[in-house]
ZADREN-939703 format. One record per atom (N, C-alpha, C): atom name; z, x negated, y negated; residue number from 1; residue in one letter. Coordinates in steps of 0.1 Angstrom, whole numbers, plus 2048, in hexadecimal, padded with zeros to 3 digits. Each point is the difference from the previous one (the first is absolute). Example, Ala and Ser with C-alpha at 12.3 -4.5 7.8 and 13.67 -1.06 7.14 Angstrom:
2
atom; w; u; v; n; res
N; 84E; 77C; 839; 1; A
CA; 800; 809; 7F4; 1; A
C; 800; 7F7; 7F4; 1; A
N; 7F9; 804; 7F5; 2; S
CA; 800; 7F7; 7F5; 2; S
C; 808; 808; 7F5; 2; S
***
This chain:
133
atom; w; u; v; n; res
N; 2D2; 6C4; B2B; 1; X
CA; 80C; 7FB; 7F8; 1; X
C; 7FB; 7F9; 7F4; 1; X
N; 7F5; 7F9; 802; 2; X
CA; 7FD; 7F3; 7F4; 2; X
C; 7F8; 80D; 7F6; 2; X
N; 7FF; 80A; 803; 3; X
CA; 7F6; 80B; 7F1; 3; X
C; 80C; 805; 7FF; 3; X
N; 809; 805; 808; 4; X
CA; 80B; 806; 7F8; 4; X
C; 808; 7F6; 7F3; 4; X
N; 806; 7F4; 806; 5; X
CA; 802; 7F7; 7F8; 5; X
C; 7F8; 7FA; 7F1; 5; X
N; 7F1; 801; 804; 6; X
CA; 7F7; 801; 7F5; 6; X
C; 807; 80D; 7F7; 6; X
N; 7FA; 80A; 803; 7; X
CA; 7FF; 80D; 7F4; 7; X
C; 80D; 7FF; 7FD; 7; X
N; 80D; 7FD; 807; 8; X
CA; 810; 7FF; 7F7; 8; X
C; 7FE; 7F4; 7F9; 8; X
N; 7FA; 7F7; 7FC; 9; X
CA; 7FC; 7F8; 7F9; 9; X
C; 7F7; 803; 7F3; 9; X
N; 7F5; 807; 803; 10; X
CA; 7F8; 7FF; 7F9; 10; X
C; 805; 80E; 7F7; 10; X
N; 808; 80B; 805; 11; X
CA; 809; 806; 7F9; 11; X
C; 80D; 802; 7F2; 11; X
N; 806; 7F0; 808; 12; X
CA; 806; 7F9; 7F7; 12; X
C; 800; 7FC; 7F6; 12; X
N; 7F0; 7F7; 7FF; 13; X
CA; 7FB; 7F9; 7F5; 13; X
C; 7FA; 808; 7F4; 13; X
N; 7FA; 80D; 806; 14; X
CA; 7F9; 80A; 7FF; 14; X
C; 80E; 807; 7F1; 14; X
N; 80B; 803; 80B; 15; X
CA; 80E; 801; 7F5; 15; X
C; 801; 7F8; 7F5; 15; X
N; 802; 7F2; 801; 16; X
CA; 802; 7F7; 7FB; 16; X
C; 7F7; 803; 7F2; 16; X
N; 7F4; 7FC; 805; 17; X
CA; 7F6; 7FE; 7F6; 17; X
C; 801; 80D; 7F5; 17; X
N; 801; 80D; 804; 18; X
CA; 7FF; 807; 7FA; 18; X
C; 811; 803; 7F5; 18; X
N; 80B; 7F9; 809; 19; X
CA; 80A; 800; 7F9; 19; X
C; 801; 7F3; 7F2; 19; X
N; 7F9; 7F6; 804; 20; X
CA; 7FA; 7F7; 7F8; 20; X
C; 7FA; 807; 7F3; 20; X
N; 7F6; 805; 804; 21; X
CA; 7F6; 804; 7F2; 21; X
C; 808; 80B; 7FA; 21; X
N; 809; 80A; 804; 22; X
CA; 805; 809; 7F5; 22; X
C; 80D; 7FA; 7FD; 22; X
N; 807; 7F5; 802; 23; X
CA; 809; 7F8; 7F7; 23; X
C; 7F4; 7F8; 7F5; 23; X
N; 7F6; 7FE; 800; 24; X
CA; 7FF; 7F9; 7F6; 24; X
C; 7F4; 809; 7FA; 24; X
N; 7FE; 80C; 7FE; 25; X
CA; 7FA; 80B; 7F8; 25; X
C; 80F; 807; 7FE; 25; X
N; 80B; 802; 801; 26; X
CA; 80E; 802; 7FD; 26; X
C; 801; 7F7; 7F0; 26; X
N; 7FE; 7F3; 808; 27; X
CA; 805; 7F5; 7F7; 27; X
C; 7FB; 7FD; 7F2; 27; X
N; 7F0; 806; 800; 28; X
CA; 7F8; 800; 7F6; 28; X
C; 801; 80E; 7F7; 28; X
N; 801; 807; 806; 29; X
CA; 804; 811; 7FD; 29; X
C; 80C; 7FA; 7F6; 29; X
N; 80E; 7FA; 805; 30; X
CA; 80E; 802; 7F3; 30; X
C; 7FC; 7F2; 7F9; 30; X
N; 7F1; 7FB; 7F9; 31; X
CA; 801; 7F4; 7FA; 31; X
C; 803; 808; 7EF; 31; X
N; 80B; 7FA; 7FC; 32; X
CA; 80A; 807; 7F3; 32; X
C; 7F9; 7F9; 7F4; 32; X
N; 7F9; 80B; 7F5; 33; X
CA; 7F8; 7FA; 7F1; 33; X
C; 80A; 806; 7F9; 33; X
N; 7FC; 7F2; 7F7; 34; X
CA; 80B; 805; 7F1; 34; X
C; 7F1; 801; 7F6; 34; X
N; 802; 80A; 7F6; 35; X
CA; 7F6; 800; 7FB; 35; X
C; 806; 7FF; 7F0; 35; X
N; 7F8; 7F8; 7F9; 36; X
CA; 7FF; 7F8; 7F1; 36; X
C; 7F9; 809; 7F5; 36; X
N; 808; 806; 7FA; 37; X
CA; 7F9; 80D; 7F6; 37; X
C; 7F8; 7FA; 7F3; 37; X
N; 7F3; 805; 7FD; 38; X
CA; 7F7; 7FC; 7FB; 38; X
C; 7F7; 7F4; 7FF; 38; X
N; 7FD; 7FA; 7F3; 39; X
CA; 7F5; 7F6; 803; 39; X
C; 804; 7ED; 7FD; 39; X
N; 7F4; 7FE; 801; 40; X
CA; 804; 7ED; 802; 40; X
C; 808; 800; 7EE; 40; X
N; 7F9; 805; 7FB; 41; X
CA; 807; 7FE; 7F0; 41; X
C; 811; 804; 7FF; 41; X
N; 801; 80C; 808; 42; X
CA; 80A; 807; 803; 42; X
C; 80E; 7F7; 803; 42; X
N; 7F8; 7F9; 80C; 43; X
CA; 808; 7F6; 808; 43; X
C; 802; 7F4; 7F7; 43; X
N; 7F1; 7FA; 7F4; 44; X
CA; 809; 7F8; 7FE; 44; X
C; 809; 802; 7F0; 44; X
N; 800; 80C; 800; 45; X
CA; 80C; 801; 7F5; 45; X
C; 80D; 7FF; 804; 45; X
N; 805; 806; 80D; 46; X
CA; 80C; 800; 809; 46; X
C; 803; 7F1; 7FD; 46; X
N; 7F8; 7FD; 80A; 47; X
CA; 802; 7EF; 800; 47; X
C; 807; 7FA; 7F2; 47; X
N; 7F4; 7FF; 7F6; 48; X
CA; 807; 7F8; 7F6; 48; X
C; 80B; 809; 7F7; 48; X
N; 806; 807; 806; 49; X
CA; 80B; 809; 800; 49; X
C; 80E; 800; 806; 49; X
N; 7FC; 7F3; 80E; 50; X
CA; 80A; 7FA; 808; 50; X
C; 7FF; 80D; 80B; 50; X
N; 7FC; 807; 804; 51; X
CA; 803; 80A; 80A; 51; X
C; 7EE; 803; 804; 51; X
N; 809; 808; 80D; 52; X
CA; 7F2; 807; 80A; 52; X
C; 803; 80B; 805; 52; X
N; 7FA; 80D; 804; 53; X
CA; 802; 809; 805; 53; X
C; 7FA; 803; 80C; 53; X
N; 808; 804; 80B; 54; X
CA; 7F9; 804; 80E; 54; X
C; 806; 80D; 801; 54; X
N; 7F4; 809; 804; 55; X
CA; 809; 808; 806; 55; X
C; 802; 803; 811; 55; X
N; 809; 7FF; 801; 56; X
CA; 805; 7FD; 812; 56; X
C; 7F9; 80D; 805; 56; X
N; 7FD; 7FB; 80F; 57; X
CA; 7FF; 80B; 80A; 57; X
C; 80B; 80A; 803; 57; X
N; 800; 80A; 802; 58; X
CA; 807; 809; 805; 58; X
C; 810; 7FD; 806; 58; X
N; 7FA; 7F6; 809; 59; X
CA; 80D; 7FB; 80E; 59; X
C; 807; 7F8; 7F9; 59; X
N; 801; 7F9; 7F4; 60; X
CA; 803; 7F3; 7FC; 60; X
C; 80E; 80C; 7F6; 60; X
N; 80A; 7FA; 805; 61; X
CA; 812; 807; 7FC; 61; X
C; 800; 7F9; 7F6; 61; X
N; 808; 804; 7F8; 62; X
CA; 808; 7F6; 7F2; 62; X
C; 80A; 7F7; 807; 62; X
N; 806; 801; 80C; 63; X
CA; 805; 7F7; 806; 63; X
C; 7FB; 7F5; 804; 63; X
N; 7EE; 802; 80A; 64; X
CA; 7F9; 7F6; 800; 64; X
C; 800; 7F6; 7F5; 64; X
N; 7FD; 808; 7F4; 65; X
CA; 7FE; 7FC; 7F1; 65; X
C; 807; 7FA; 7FE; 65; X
N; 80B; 800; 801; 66; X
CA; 80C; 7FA; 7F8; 66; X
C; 806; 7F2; 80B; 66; X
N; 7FC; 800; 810; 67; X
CA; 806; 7F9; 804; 67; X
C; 7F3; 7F3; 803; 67; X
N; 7F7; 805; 7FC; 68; X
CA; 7F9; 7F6; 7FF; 68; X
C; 7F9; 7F9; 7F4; 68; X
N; 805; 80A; 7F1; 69; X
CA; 800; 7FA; 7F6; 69; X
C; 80D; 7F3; 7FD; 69; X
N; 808; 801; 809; 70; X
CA; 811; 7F9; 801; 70; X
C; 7FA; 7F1; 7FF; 70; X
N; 7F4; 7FE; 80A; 71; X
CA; 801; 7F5; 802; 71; X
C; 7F4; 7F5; 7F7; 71; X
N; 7FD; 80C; 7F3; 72; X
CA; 7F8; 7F6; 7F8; 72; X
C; 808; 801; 7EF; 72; X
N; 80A; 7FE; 801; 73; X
CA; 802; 804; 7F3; 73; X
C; 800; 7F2; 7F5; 73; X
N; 7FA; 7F7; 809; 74; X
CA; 800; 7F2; 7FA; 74; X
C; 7F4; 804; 7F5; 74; X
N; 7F5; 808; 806; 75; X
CA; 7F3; 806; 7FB; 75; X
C; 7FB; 809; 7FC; 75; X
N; 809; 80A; 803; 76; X
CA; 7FE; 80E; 7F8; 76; X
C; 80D; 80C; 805; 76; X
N; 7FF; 80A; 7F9; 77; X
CA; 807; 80A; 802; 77; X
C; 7FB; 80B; 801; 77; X
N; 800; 809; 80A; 78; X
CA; 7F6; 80D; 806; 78; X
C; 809; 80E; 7F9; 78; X
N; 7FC; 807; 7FA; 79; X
CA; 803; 811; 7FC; 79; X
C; 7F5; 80B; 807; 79; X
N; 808; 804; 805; 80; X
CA; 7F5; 80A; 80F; 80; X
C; 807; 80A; 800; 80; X
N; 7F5; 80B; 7FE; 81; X
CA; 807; 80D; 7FA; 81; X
C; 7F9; 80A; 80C; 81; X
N; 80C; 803; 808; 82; X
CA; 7FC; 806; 80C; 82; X
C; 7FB; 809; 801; 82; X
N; 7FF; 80A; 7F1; 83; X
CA; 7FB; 80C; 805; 83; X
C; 7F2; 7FD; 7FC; 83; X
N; 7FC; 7FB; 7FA; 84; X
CA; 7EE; 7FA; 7FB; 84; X
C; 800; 7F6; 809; 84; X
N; 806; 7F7; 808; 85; X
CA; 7FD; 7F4; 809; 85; X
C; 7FB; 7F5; 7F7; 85; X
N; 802; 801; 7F8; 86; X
CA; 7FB; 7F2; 7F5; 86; X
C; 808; 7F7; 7FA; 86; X
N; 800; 7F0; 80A; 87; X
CA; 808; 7F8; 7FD; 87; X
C; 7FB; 7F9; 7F7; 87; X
N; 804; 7FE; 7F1; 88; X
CA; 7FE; 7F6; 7F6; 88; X
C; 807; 7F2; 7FE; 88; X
N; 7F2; 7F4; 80A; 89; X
CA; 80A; 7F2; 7FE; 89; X
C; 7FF; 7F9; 7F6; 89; X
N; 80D; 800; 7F8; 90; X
CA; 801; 7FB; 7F5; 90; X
C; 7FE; 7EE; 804; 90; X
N; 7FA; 7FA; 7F6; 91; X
CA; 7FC; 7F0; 803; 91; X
C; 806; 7FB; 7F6; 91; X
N; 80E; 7F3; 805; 92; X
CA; 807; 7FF; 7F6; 92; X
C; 7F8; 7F1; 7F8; 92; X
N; 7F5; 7FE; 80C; 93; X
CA; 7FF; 7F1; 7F4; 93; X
C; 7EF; 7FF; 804; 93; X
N; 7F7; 7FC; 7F9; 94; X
CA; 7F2; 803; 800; 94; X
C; 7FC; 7F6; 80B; 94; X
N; 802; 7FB; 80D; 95; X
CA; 7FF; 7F7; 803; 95; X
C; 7F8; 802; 80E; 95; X
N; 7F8; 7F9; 807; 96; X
CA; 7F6; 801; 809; 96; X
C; 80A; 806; 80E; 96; X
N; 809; 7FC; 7FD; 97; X
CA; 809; 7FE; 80D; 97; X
C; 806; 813; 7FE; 97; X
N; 807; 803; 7F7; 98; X
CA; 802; 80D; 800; 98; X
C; 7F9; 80B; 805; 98; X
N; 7F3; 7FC; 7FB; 99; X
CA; 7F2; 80A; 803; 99; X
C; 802; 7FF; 80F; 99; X
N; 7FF; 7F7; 806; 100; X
CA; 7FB; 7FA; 810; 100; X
C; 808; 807; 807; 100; X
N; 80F; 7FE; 7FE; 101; X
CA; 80B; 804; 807; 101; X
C; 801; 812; 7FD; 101; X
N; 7FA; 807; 7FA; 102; X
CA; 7FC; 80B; 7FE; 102; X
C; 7FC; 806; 810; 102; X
N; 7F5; 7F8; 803; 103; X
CA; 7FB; 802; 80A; 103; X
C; 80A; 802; 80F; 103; X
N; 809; 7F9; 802; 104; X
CA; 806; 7FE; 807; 104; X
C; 80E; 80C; 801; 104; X
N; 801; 800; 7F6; 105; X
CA; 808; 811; 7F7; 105; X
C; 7FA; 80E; 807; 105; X
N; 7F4; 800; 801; 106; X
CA; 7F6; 80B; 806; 106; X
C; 7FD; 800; 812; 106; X
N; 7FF; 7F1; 804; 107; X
CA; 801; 800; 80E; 107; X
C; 80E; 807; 805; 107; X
N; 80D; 7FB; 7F8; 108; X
CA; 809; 803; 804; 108; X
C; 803; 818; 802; 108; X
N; 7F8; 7FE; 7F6; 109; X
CA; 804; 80F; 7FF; 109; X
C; 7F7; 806; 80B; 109; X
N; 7F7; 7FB; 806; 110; X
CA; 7F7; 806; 80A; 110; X
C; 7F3; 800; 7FC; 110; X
N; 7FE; 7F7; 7F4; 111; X
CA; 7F3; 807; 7FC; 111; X
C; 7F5; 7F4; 803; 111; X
N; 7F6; 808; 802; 112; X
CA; 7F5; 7F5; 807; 112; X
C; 7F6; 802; 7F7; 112; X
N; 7F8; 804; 7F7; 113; X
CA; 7F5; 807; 7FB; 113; X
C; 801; 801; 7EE; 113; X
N; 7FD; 7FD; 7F8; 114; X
CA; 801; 802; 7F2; 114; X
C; 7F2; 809; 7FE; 114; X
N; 800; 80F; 7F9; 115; X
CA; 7F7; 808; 7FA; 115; X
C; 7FE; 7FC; 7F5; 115; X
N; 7F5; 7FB; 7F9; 116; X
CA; 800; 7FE; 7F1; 116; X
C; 7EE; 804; 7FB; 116; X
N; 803; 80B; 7F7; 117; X
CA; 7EF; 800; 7FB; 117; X
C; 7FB; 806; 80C; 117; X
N; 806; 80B; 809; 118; X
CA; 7F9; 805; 80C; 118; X
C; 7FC; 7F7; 80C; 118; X
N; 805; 7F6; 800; 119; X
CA; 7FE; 7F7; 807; 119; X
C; 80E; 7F7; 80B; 119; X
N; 7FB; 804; 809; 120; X
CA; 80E; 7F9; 80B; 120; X
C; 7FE; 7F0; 7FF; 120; X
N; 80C; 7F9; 7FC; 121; X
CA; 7FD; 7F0; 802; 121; X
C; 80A; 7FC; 80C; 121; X
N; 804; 7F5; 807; 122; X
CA; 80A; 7FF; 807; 122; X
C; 808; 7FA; 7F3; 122; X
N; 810; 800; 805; 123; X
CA; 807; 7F2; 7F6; 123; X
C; 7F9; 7F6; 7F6; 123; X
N; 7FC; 7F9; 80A; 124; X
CA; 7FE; 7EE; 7FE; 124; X
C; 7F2; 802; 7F3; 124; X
N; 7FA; 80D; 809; 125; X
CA; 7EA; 801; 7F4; 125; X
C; 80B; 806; 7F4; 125; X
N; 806; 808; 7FC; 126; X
CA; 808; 805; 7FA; 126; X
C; 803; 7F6; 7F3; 126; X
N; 80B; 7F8; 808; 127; X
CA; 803; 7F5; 7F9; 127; X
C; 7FA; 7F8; 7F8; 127; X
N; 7F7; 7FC; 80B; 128; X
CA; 7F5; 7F4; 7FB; 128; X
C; 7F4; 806; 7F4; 128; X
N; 7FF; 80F; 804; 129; X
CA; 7F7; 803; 7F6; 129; X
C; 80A; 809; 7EF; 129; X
N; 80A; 801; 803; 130; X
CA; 807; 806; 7F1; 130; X
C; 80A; 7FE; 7FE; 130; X
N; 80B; 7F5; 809; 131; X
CA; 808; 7FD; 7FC; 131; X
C; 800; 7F1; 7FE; 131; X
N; 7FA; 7F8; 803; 132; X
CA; 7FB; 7F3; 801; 132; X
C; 7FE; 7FC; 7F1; 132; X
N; 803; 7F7; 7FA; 133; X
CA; 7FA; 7FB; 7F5; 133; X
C; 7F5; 7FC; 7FF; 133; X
***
């Protein structure tokens, strides 16, 4: 009785573990990049232009877009053109806090990952390295 109770145990875990590790190779698999077209010069002409360009992942709706641009309009205003997926955030005032809150603009849409220069950054390296003053 006590091996039978073992191996339905050790079966279990056996489940477990293995249901474990493909939720989180799932998880890594849908991590969503917006990718930043051309170069640092590129970017910083945008900039001192008041605007940035992303272009959204695939999954990311004009609805996402729009209901999570709603809640920054203290800081900018989003034009996201669904058939190219490229949301242009307009920056209405040159200020550290605009840029920052940018960031939080992109978590909301799903996005985890900034492409720029061939290069995957998360958000925050993103920020800190080209939107950052």
């Amino acid at each position: 009785m006590f091996i039978f109770s073992l191996i339905i145990k050790l079966n279990t875990m056996k489940k477990l573990i293995i249901l474990f590790a493909i939720m989180i190779f799932a998880g890594v698999g849908f991590t969503q990049t917006a990718t930043v077209e051309g170069t640092s010069a590129t970017l910083k002409k945008q900039l001192s232009e008041n605007y940035v360009a992303f272009k959204m992942p695939q999954e990311v709706t004009k609805e996402t877009v729009g209901k999570s641009a709603g809640y920054y309009t203290d800081y900018f205003t989003v034009d996201f053109n669904a058939q190219t997926k490229v949301a242009r955030i307009n920056i209405l005032d040159q200020e550290i806090q605009e840029r920052r809150v940018i960031t939080r603009f992109l978590l909301s849409t799903g996005v985890r990952t900034v492409n720029f220069e061939g290069k995957d950054y998360t958000i925050m390296e993103f920020y800190g390295n080209f939107l950052a003053e």
